[in-house]
C-alpha positions, -999 to 999 in steps of 0.1 A, spaced: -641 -778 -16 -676 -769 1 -693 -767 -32 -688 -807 -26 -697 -811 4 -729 -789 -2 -739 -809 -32 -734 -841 -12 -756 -830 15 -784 -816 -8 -781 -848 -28 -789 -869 9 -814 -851 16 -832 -856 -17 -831 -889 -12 -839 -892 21 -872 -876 11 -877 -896 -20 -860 -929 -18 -865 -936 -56 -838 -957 -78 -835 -928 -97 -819 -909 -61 -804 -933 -44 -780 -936 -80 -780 -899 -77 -765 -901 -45 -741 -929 -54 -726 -910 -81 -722 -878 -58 -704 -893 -29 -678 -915 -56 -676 -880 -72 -666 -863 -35 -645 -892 -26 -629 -890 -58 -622 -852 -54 -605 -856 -15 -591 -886 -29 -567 -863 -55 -565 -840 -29 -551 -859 -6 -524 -877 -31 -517 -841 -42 -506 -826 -9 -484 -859 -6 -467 -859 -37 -460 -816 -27 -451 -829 9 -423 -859 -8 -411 -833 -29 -404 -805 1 -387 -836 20 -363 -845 -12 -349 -808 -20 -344 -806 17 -325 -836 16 -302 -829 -11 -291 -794 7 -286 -816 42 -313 -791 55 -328 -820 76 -345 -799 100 -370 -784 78 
């Protein structure tokens, strides 16, 4: 997870130095790339968090 966010910021900072076209797609890629990544992430822990809801439905465990 941090290797992303490390790139990201390394990648900003390149461009903020040199604000070439060559960069500034550079950092365009890497932050679809990042998004992209949390993105999964996010709809991964969902799906997880749907499925923990279901099994605890069909045991009437509707505390937990």
């Amino acid at each position: 997870m941090f290797r992303f966010l490390d790139q990201r910021k390394e990648v900003k900072m390149q461009w903020l130095w040199d604000t070439r076209q060559i960069n500034v797609d550079n950092l365009n890629y890497v932050r679809s790339e990042v998004s992209r990544h949390f993105r999964n992430k996010a709809k991964e822990y969902l799906i997880a968090k749907i499925e923990e809801l279901e099994s605890n439905s069909k045991i009437n465990n509707l505390r937990d």
